[in-house]
MARTORNU-411347 format. One record per residue (C-alpha): residue in one letter; x, y, z; residue number from 1. Coordinates in steps of 0.02 Angstrom, whole numbers, plus 32768, in hexadecimal, padded with zeros to 4 digits. Layout:
REM MARTORNU-411347
 drense   px   py   pz tivo
      a    X    Y    Z  NUM
...
This chain:
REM MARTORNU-411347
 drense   px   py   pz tivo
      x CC60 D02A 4FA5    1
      x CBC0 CFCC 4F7E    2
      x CB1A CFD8 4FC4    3
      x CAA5 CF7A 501E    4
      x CA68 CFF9 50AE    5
      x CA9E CF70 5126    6
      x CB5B CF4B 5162    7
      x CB55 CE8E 5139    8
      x CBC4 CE93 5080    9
      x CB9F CE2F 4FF3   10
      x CC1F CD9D 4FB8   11
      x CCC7 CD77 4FEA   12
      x CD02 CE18 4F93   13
      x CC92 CE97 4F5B   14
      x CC36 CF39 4F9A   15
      x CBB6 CFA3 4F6C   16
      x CBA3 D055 4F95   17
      x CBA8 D0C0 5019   18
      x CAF2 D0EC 5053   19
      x CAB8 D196 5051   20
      x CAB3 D1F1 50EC   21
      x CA0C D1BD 5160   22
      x C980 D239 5132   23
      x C9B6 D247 5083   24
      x C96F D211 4FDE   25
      x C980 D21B 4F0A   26
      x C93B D2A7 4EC6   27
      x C894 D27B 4E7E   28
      x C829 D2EC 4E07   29
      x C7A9 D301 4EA2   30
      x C843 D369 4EE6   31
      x C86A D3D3 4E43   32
      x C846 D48E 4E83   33
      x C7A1 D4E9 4E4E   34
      x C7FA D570 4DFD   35
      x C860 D4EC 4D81   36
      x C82A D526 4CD3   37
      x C7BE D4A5 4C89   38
      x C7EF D4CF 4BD4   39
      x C881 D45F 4BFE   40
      x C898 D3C1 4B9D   41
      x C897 D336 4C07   42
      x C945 D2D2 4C18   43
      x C94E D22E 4BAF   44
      x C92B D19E 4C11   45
      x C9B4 D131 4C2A   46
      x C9FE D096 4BBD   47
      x C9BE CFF5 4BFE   48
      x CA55 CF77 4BFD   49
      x CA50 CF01 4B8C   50
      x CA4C CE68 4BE6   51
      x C9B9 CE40 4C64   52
      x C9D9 CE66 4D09   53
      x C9A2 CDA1 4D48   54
      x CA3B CD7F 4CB8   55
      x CAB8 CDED 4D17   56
      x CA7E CDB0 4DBA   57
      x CA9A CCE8 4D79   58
      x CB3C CD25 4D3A   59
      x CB79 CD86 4DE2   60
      x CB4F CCEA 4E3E   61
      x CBC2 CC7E 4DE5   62
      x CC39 CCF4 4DD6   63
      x CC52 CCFB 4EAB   64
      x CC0E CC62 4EB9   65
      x CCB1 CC1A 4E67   66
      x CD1E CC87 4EB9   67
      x CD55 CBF9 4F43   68
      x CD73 CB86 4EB4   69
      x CDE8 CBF7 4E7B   70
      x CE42 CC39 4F12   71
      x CE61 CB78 4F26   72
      x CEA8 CB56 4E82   73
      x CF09 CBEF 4E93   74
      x CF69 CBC2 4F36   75
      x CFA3 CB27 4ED6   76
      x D01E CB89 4E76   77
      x D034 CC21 4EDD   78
      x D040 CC50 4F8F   79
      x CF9F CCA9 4FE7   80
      x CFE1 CD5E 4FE4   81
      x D006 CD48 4F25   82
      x CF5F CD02 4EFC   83
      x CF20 CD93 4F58   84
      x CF96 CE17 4F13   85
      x CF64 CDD3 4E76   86
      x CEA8 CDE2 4E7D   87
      x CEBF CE84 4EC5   88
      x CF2F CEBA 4E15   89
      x CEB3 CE7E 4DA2   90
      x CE1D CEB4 4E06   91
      x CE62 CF6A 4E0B   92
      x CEA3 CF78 4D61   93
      x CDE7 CF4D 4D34   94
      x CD86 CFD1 4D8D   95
      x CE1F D041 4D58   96
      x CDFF D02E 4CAF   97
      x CD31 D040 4CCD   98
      x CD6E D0EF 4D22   99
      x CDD1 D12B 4C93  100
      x CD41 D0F5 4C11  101
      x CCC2 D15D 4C94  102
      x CD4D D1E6 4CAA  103
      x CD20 D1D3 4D6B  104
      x CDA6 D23D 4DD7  105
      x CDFD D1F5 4E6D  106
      x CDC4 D235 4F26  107
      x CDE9 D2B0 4F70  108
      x CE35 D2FA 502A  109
      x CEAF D28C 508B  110
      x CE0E D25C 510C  111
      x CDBE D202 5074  112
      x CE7B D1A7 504C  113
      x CE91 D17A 5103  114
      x CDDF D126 5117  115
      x CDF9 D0C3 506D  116
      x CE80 D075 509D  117
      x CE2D D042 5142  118
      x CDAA CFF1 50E7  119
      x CE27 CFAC 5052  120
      x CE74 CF3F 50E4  121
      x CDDE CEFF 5131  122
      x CD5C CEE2 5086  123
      x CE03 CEBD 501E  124
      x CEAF CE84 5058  125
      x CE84 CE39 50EF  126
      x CDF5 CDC3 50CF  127
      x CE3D CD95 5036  128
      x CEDB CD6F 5065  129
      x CE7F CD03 50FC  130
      x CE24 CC9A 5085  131
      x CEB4 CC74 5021  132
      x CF13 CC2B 50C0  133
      x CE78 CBE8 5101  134
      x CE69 CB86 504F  135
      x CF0A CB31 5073  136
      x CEC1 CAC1 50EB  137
      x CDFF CAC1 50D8  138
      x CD9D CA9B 5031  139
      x CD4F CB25 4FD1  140
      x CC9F CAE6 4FE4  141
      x CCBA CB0F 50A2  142
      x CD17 CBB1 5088  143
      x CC7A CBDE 5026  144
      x CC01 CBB9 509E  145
      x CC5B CC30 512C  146
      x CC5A CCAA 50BF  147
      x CB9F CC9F 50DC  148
      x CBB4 CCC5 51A3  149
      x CBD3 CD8C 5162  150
      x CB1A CDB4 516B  151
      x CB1A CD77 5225  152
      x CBAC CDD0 525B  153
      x CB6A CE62 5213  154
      x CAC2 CE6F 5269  155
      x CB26 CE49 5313  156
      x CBA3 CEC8 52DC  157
      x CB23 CF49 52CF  158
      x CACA CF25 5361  159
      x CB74 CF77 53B7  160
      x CBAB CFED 5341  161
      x CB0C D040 52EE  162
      x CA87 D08A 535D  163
      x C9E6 D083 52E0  164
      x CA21 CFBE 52A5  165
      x C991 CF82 533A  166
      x C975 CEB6 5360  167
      x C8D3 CE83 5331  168
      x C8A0 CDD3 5383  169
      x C8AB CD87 52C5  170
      x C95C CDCE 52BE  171
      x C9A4 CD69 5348  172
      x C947 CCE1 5319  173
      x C9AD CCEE 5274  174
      x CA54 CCEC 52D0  175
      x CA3D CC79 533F  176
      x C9FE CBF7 52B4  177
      x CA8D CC3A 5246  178
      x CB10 CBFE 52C7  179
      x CAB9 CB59 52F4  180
      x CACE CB32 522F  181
      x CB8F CB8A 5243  182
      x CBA1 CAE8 52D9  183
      x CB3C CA7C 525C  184
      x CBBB CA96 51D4  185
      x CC54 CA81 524B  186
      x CC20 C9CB 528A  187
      x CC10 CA28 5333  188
      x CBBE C973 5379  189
      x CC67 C933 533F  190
      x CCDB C989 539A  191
      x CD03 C9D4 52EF  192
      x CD55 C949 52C7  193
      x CDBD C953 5227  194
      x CDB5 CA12 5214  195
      x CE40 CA70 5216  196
      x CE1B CAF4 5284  197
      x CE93 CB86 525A  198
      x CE60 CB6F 519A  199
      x CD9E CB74 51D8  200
      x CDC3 CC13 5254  201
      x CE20 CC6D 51DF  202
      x CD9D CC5C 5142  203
      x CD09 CC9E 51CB  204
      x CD86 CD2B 5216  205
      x CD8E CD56 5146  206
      x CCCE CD68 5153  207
      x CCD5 CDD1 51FC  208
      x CD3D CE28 51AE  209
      x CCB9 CE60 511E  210
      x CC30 CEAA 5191  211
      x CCCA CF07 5202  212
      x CCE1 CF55 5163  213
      x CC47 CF94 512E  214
      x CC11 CFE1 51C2  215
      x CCB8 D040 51C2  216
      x CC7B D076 511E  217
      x CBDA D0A1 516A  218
      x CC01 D124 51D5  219
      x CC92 D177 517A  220
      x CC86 D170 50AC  221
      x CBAF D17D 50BB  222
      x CBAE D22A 508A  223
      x CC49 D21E 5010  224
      x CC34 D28B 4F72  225
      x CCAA D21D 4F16  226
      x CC33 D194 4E8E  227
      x CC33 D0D9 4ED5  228
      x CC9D D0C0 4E3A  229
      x CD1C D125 4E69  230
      x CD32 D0FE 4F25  231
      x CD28 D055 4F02  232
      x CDB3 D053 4E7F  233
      x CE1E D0B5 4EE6  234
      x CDF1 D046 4F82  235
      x CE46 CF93 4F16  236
      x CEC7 D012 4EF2  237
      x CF0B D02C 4FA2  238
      x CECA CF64 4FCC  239
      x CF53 CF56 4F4D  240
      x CFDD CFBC 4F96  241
      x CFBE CF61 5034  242
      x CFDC CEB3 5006  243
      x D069 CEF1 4F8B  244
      x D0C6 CF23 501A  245
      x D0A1 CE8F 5081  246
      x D0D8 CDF7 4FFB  247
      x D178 CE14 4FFB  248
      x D18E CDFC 50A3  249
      x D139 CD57 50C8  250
      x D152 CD09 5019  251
      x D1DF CCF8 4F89  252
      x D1BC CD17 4ECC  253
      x D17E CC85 4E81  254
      x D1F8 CC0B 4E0A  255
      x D17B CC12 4D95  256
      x D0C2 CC3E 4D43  257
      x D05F CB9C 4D4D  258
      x CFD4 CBB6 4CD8  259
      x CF2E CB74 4D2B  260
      x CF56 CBD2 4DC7  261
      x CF6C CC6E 4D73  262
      x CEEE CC64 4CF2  263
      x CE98 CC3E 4DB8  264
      x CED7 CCEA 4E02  265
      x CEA6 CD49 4D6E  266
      x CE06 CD1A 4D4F  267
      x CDE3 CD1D 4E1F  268
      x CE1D CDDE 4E1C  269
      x CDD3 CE22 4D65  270
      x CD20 CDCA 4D70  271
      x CD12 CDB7 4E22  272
      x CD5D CE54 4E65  273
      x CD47 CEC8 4DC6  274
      x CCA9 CE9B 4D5D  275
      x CC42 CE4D 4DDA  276
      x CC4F CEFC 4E40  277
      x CC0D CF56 4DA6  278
      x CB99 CED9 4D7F  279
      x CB56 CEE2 4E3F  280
      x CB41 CFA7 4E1E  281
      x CAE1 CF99 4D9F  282
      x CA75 CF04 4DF4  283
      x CA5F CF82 4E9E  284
      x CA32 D01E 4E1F  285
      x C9AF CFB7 4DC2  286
      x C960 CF43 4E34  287
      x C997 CF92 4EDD  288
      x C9FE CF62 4F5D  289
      x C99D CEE5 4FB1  290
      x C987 CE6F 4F09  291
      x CA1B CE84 4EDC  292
      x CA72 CE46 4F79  293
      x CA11 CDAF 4F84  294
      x CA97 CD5F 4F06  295
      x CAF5 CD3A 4FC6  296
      x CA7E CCB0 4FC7  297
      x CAB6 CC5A 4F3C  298
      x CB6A CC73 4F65  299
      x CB98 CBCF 4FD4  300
      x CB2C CB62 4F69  301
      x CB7C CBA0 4ECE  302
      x CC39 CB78 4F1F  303
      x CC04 CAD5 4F73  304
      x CBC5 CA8C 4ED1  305
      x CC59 CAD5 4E68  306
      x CCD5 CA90 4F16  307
      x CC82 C9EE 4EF0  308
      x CC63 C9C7 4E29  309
      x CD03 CA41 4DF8  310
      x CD6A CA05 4E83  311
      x CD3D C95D 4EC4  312
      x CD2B C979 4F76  313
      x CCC3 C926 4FF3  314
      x CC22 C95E 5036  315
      x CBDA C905 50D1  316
      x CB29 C922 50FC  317
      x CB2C C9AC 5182  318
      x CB9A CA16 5105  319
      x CAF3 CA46 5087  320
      x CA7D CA45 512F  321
      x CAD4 CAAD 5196  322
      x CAE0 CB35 50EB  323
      x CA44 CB37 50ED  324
      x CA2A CB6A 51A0  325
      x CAA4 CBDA 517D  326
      x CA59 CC2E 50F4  327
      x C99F CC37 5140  328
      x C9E9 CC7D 51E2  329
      x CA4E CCFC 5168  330
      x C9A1 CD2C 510D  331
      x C947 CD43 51C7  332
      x C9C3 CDCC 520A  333
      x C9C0 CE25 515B  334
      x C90E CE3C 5185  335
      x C8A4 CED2 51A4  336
      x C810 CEE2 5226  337
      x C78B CF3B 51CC  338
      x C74B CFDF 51E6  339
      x C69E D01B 5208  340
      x C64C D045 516B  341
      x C6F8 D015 5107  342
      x C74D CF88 509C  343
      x C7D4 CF3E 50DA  344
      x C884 CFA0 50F6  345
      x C90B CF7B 5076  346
Protein backbone atom coordinates (compact mmCIF):
# COMPACT_ATOMS: atom_id res chain seq x y z
CA UNK A 1 0.00 0.00 0.00
CA UNK A 2 1.41 3.49 -0.49
CA UNK A 3 2.07 6.16 1.86
CA UNK A 4 1.09 9.43 2.64
CA UNK A 5 0.54 9.29 6.63
CA UNK A 6 -2.96 10.53 5.85
CA UNK A 7 -6.06 8.28 4.61
CA UNK A 8 -6.93 10.54 1.60
CA UNK A 9 -5.17 8.14 -1.52
CA UNK A 10 -3.47 9.45 -4.34
CA UNK A 11 -5.06 9.05 -8.06
CA UNK A 12 -7.80 7.08 -9.28
CA UNK A 13 -5.72 3.90 -8.65
CA UNK A 14 -2.70 3.90 -6.75
CA UNK A 15 -1.41 3.56 -3.06
CA UNK A 16 1.44 4.09 -1.18
CA UNK A 17 2.47 2.34 1.87
CA UNK A 18 1.30 1.41 4.94
CA UNK A 19 2.58 3.89 7.70
CA UNK A 20 4.59 2.70 10.43
CA UNK A 21 3.04 2.20 13.61
CA UNK A 22 2.47 5.81 15.68
CA UNK A 23 5.58 6.30 17.89
CA UNK A 24 7.86 4.71 15.47
CA UNK A 25 10.64 5.90 13.25
CA UNK A 26 13.79 4.80 10.61
CA UNK A 27 16.67 3.93 12.19
CA UNK A 28 19.05 6.80 12.03
CA UNK A 29 22.86 6.68 12.92
CA UNK A 30 21.95 8.92 16.15
CA UNK A 31 20.24 5.50 17.18
CA UNK A 32 23.21 3.05 16.27
CA UNK A 33 24.14 1.53 19.87
CA UNK A 34 27.35 2.79 21.75
CA UNK A 35 28.82 -0.49 21.86
CA UNK A 36 28.62 -0.89 17.72
CA UNK A 37 32.29 -1.36 16.76
CA UNK A 38 33.42 1.65 14.95
CA UNK A 39 36.04 -0.24 12.88
CA UNK A 40 33.03 -0.99 10.73
CA UNK A 41 32.96 0.25 7.21
CA UNK A 42 30.22 2.33 6.67
CA UNK A 43 27.40 0.91 4.15
CA UNK A 44 27.56 2.42 0.56
CA UNK A 45 25.20 5.06 0.12
CA UNK A 46 22.57 4.35 -2.14
CA UNK A 47 22.22 4.74 -6.17
CA UNK A 48 20.51 7.91 -7.02
CA UNK A 49 17.99 7.10 -9.93
CA UNK A 50 18.79 8.24 -12.91
CA UNK A 51 16.18 10.48 -13.80
CA UNK A 52 15.38 13.67 -11.61
CA UNK A 53 12.86 13.27 -9.30
CA UNK A 54 10.81 16.75 -10.73
CA UNK A 55 11.21 14.30 -14.19
CA UNK A 56 9.44 11.34 -12.52
CA UNK A 57 7.02 13.55 -10.85
CA UNK A 58 6.06 15.33 -14.58
CA UNK A 59 5.93 11.87 -15.83
CA UNK A 60 3.57 10.31 -12.91
CA UNK A 61 1.28 13.19 -13.53
CA UNK A 62 0.62 12.41 -17.01
CA UNK A 63 0.65 9.08 -16.56
CA UNK A 64 -2.78 9.33 -13.99
CA UNK A 65 -3.61 12.31 -15.35
CA UNK A 66 -4.56 10.37 -18.62
CA UNK A 67 -5.98 7.64 -17.01
CA UNK A 68 -9.82 9.00 -17.64
CA UNK A 69 -8.89 9.45 -21.20
CA UNK A 70 -8.24 6.07 -21.31
CA UNK A 71 -10.88 4.37 -19.26
CA UNK A 72 -13.10 6.32 -21.87
CA UNK A 73 -11.58 5.08 -24.91
CA UNK A 74 -11.52 1.77 -23.41
CA UNK A 75 -15.35 1.38 -22.76
CA UNK A 76 -15.74 2.04 -26.50
CA UNK A 77 -14.66 -1.37 -27.35
CA UNK A 78 -15.20 -3.22 -24.20
CA UNK A 79 -17.66 -3.37 -21.43
CA UNK A 80 -16.67 -1.67 -17.85
CA UNK A 81 -15.77 -4.92 -15.98
CA UNK A 82 -13.40 -5.86 -18.95
CA UNK A 83 -11.70 -2.56 -19.08
CA UNK A 84 -11.28 -3.05 -15.47
CA UNK A 85 -10.31 -6.73 -15.50
CA UNK A 86 -7.98 -5.65 -17.97
CA UNK A 87 -6.09 -2.90 -16.19
CA UNK A 88 -6.08 -5.00 -13.30
CA UNK A 89 -4.05 -7.99 -15.63
CA UNK A 90 -1.56 -5.73 -16.90
CA UNK A 91 -1.17 -3.71 -13.74
CA UNK A 92 -0.42 -6.99 -11.77
CA UNK A 93 1.65 -8.74 -14.22
CA UNK A 94 3.86 -5.47 -13.86
CA UNK A 95 4.55 -5.26 -10.21
CA UNK A 96 4.78 -9.18 -10.57
CA UNK A 97 7.50 -9.03 -12.67
CA UNK A 98 9.24 -5.96 -10.42
CA UNK A 99 8.78 -8.76 -7.50
CA UNK A 100 10.49 -11.50 -9.25
CA UNK A 101 13.44 -9.06 -10.45
CA UNK A 102 13.57 -7.92 -6.42
CA UNK A 103 12.99 -11.67 -5.39
CA UNK A 104 10.33 -10.09 -2.89
CA UNK A 105 8.24 -13.08 -1.17
CA UNK A 106 4.51 -13.05 -0.96
CA UNK A 107 2.75 -12.31 2.66
CA UNK A 108 2.29 -14.15 4.95
CA UNK A 109 -0.70 -15.59 7.66
CA UNK A 110 -4.30 -15.82 6.41
CA UNK A 111 -5.08 -12.29 8.65
CA UNK A 112 -2.72 -10.47 6.17
CA UNK A 113 -4.72 -12.42 2.96
CA UNK A 114 -8.11 -11.59 4.44
CA UNK A 115 -7.34 -7.74 4.98
CA UNK A 116 -5.83 -7.51 1.32
CA UNK A 117 -8.54 -8.48 -0.21
CA UNK A 118 -10.66 -6.02 1.82
CA UNK A 119 -8.66 -3.31 0.63
CA UNK A 120 -8.18 -4.91 -3.14
CA UNK A 121 -12.08 -4.28 -3.40
CA UNK A 122 -12.30 -0.91 -2.13
CA UNK A 123 -8.65 0.88 -3.62
CA UNK A 124 -9.03 -1.61 -6.73
CA UNK A 125 -12.08 -3.38 -8.16
CA UNK A 126 -14.57 -1.28 -6.93
CA UNK A 127 -13.65 2.25 -7.79
CA UNK A 128 -12.41 1.19 -10.88
CA UNK A 129 -15.00 -0.63 -12.06
CA UNK A 130 -17.29 2.63 -10.91
CA UNK A 131 -15.44 4.91 -13.09
CA UNK A 132 -15.66 2.81 -15.99
CA UNK A 133 -19.64 2.78 -15.75
CA UNK A 134 -19.65 6.20 -14.61
CA UNK A 135 -17.60 7.02 -18.03
CA UNK A 136 -20.44 5.70 -20.00
CA UNK A 137 -22.49 8.62 -19.44
CA UNK A 138 -20.28 11.54 -18.14
CA UNK A 139 -17.06 12.95 -19.96
CA UNK A 140 -13.69 12.16 -18.68
CA UNK A 141 -12.76 15.70 -17.89
CA UNK A 142 -15.60 15.43 -15.19
CA UNK A 143 -14.76 11.92 -14.07
CA UNK A 144 -11.34 13.48 -13.44
CA UNK A 145 -12.28 16.21 -11.49
CA UNK A 146 -14.36 13.84 -8.82
CA UNK A 147 -11.68 11.99 -8.53
CA UNK A 148 -10.35 15.13 -6.82
CA UNK A 149 -13.29 15.00 -4.00
CA UNK A 150 -10.96 11.88 -2.37
CA UNK A 151 -8.94 14.28 -0.26
CA UNK A 152 -12.27 15.66 1.25
CA UNK A 153 -13.82 12.49 1.95
CA UNK A 154 -10.84 11.49 3.54
CA UNK A 155 -10.38 14.21 6.13
CA UNK A 156 -14.29 13.73 6.94
CA UNK A 157 -13.63 10.04 6.98
CA UNK A 158 -11.10 10.40 9.57
CA UNK A 159 -12.74 12.71 11.61
CA UNK A 160 -15.06 9.37 12.43
CA UNK A 161 -12.82 6.68 12.13
CA UNK A 162 -9.30 7.85 13.47
CA UNK A 163 -9.06 9.37 16.91
CA UNK A 164 -5.61 11.54 16.53
CA UNK A 165 -6.93 12.82 12.67
CA UNK A 166 -8.27 16.29 14.85
CA UNK A 167 -10.29 19.34 12.80
CA UNK A 168 -8.38 22.31 12.80
CA UNK A 169 -10.58 25.53 11.87
CA UNK A 170 -8.42 25.65 8.38
CA UNK A 171 -9.47 22.01 7.84
CA UNK A 172 -13.14 22.59 7.64
CA UNK A 173 -12.62 25.55 5.95
CA UNK A 174 -11.00 23.25 3.26
CA UNK A 175 -14.09 21.00 3.05
CA UNK A 176 -16.50 23.14 3.07
CA UNK A 177 -14.83 25.22 0.09
CA UNK A 178 -14.02 21.83 -1.51
CA UNK A 179 -17.77 20.96 -1.76
CA UNK A 180 -18.97 24.49 -2.72
CA UNK A 181 -16.49 23.96 -5.87
CA UNK A 182 -17.99 19.97 -5.97
CA UNK A 183 -21.80 22.17 -6.42
CA UNK A 184 -19.77 24.64 -8.64
CA UNK A 185 -18.74 21.90 -10.99
CA UNK A 186 -22.24 20.19 -11.00
CA UNK A 187 -24.21 23.43 -12.27
CA UNK A 188 -25.86 23.12 -8.77
CA UNK A 189 -27.62 26.82 -9.70
CA UNK A 190 -28.93 24.81 -12.63
CA UNK A 191 -30.76 22.27 -11.24
CA UNK A 192 -27.91 20.15 -12.68
CA UNK A 193 -29.28 20.45 -15.71
CA UNK A 194 -27.78 18.17 -18.38
CA UNK A 195 -25.83 15.89 -15.97
CA UNK A 196 -26.45 12.60 -15.79
CA UNK A 197 -26.67 11.93 -12.34
CA UNK A 198 -26.01 8.16 -11.85
CA UNK A 199 -22.76 8.57 -14.16
CA UNK A 200 -21.75 11.73 -11.77
CA UNK A 201 -22.68 9.64 -8.38
CA UNK A 202 -21.08 6.69 -9.35
CA UNK A 203 -17.51 8.40 -10.49
CA UNK A 204 -17.60 10.35 -6.75
CA UNK A 205 -18.82 6.94 -4.90
CA UNK A 206 -15.35 5.60 -6.97
CA UNK A 207 -13.51 8.39 -5.04
CA UNK A 208 -15.29 7.56 -1.57
CA UNK A 209 -14.40 4.63 -2.18
CA UNK A 210 -10.43 5.51 -2.18
CA UNK A 211 -10.22 7.10 1.33
CA UNK A 212 -12.69 3.97 2.77
CA UNK A 213 -9.85 2.13 1.67
CA UNK A 214 -6.99 3.57 3.07
CA UNK A 215 -8.09 3.96 6.38
CA UNK A 216 -8.95 0.21 6.35
CA UNK A 217 -5.38 -0.06 5.51
CA UNK A 218 -4.61 2.16 8.31
CA UNK A 219 -5.54 0.31 11.11
CA UNK A 220 -4.90 -3.24 9.94
CA UNK A 221 -1.68 -3.67 7.38
CA UNK A 222 0.32 -0.44 9.44
CA UNK A 223 2.52 -2.72 11.18
CA UNK A 224 2.76 -5.38 8.26
CA UNK A 225 6.27 -6.93 7.93
CA UNK A 226 5.60 -7.73 4.37
CA UNK A 227 7.72 -4.66 1.76
CA UNK A 228 5.09 -2.14 0.13
CA UNK A 229 6.18 -4.00 -2.98
CA UNK A 230 5.05 -7.05 -2.03
CA UNK A 231 1.64 -6.26 -0.40
CA UNK A 232 0.86 -4.17 -3.03
CA UNK A 233 1.49 -6.74 -5.79
CA UNK A 234 -0.33 -9.24 -4.03
CA UNK A 235 -3.19 -6.66 -3.23
CA UNK A 236 -3.88 -6.16 -7.66
CA UNK A 237 -3.55 -9.82 -7.42
CA UNK A 238 -6.69 -10.60 -5.42
CA UNK A 239 -8.36 -7.01 -7.07
CA UNK A 240 -7.89 -9.38 -9.94
CA UNK A 241 -9.52 -12.52 -8.73
CA UNK A 242 -12.38 -10.38 -7.75
CA UNK A 243 -13.40 -8.88 -10.91
CA UNK A 244 -12.43 -12.24 -12.73
CA UNK A 245 -15.11 -13.81 -11.01
CA UNK A 246 -17.54 -11.07 -11.43
CA UNK A 247 -17.30 -10.52 -15.59
CA UNK A 248 -18.64 -13.35 -16.47
CA UNK A 249 -21.63 -12.83 -14.87
CA UNK A 250 -22.72 -9.38 -15.95
CA UNK A 251 -20.93 -9.40 -19.39
CA UNK A 252 -20.28 -11.86 -22.52
CA UNK A 253 -16.79 -12.34 -24.18
CA UNK A 254 -16.24 -9.86 -26.61
CA UNK A 255 -16.64 -10.65 -30.69
CA UNK A 256 -13.55 -9.20 -31.06
CA UNK A 257 -10.10 -7.16 -30.03
CA UNK A 258 -10.63 -3.60 -31.30
CA UNK A 259 -7.25 -2.18 -31.32
CA UNK A 260 -7.42 1.48 -29.85
CA UNK A 261 -9.41 0.25 -26.96
CA UNK A 262 -7.06 -2.28 -26.07
CA UNK A 263 -3.92 -0.66 -26.83
CA UNK A 264 -6.41 1.80 -24.18
CA UNK A 265 -6.73 -1.02 -21.44
CA UNK A 266 -3.21 -1.92 -21.62
CA UNK A 267 -1.54 1.02 -21.38
CA UNK A 268 -4.34 2.24 -18.46
CA UNK A 269 -3.27 -1.03 -16.36
CA UNK A 270 0.83 -1.34 -17.12
CA UNK A 271 1.69 2.55 -16.76
CA UNK A 272 -1.05 3.60 -14.69
CA UNK A 273 -1.51 0.76 -12.32
CA UNK A 274 2.10 -0.87 -12.56
CA UNK A 275 4.89 1.76 -13.24
CA UNK A 276 3.35 4.75 -11.91
CA UNK A 277 3.12 2.75 -8.39
CA UNK A 278 6.88 2.14 -8.57
CA UNK A 279 7.58 5.34 -9.81
CA UNK A 280 5.39 6.92 -6.76
CA UNK A 281 7.73 4.73 -4.36
CA UNK A 282 10.51 5.94 -5.37
CA UNK A 283 9.03 9.71 -5.46
CA UNK A 284 7.71 9.09 -1.48
CA UNK A 285 11.38 7.46 -0.60
CA UNK A 286 13.26 10.44 -2.11
CA UNK A 287 11.33 13.46 -1.62
CA UNK A 288 8.86 12.21 1.10
CA UNK A 289 5.48 11.64 1.23
CA UNK A 290 4.12 14.96 1.37
CA UNK A 291 5.93 16.16 -2.13
CA UNK A 292 5.32 13.46 -3.59
CA UNK A 293 1.55 13.40 -3.16
CA UNK A 294 1.09 16.80 -4.29
CA UNK A 295 1.03 15.27 -8.00
CA UNK A 296 -3.15 14.91 -6.85
CA UNK A 297 -3.12 18.44 -7.76
CA UNK A 298 -2.27 18.15 -11.10
CA UNK A 299 -4.47 15.21 -11.67
CA UNK A 300 -7.98 16.89 -12.87
CA UNK A 301 -6.17 19.51 -14.82
CA UNK A 302 -4.09 17.00 -16.55
CA UNK A 303 -7.53 14.83 -17.59
CA UNK A 304 -9.64 17.93 -18.31
CA UNK A 305 -7.14 19.25 -20.81
CA UNK A 306 -6.40 15.72 -22.31
CA UNK A 307 -10.86 15.22 -22.05
CA UNK A 308 -10.80 18.36 -24.05
CA UNK A 309 -7.78 18.64 -26.81
CA UNK A 310 -7.61 14.51 -27.04
CA UNK A 311 -11.25 14.11 -26.94
CA UNK A 312 -13.17 17.09 -28.04
CA UNK A 313 -15.50 17.63 -25.30
CA UNK A 314 -17.06 20.67 -24.05
CA UNK A 315 -16.04 22.71 -21.18
CA UNK A 316 -18.43 25.45 -19.87
CA UNK A 317 -17.08 27.97 -17.54
CA UNK A 318 -18.01 26.69 -14.04
CA UNK A 319 -16.32 23.26 -15.03
CA UNK A 320 -12.34 24.84 -14.65
CA UNK A 321 -13.74 27.24 -11.62
CA UNK A 322 -15.32 24.98 -9.62
CA UNK A 323 -11.69 22.55 -10.01
CA UNK A 324 -10.17 24.95 -8.72
CA UNK A 325 -12.22 25.33 -5.59
CA UNK A 326 -11.97 21.96 -5.49
CA UNK A 327 -8.43 21.63 -5.47
CA UNK A 328 -7.68 24.66 -2.92
CA UNK A 329 -10.30 23.20 -0.56
CA UNK A 330 -8.39 19.68 -1.15
CA UNK A 331 -4.88 21.45 -0.27
CA UNK A 332 -6.65 23.19 3.06
CA UNK A 333 -7.77 19.84 4.76
CA UNK A 334 -4.32 18.19 3.80
CA UNK A 335 -3.01 20.81 6.04
CA UNK A 336 -1.19 20.73 9.29
CA UNK A 337 -1.58 23.26 12.31
CA UNK A 338 1.86 23.93 13.43
CA UNK A 339 3.44 23.01 16.49
CA UNK A 340 5.13 25.06 19.09
CA UNK A 341 8.69 25.28 18.35
CA UNK A 342 8.12 22.87 15.10
CA UNK A 343 7.75 22.91 11.18
CA UNK A 344 4.84 21.94 9.90
CA UNK A 345 3.49 18.13 10.17
CA UNK A 346 3.80 16.05 7.01
Amino acid sequence: MSAPANPSPPPPAEFPAPPRPAGTAAPSPAATPASAPTSAPAPAPAARPRLDWRIRFGALSLIWGFSFLLIKVGTEGYAPFQVTLGRLLSGTAVLAVAMAVRRERLPRGIRTWGHLAVAAFFLNALPFSLFAYAELTIPSTLAGICNATSPLWGMLLSLVALSEDRPTRRRVAGLGLGFLGVLTVLGAWQGFSGLDLSGTAMALLASLSYPIGWIYVRRTLAGSSSSTLSLTGSQLFLGTAQIALVTPLFTSAPDGFPLLPTLAVAALGALGTGLAVLVQYGLVEEVGPTTAQMVTYFIPVIATAAGVVVLGERLSWNTPVGALVVLAGAALTQSRARRAGAGAQP
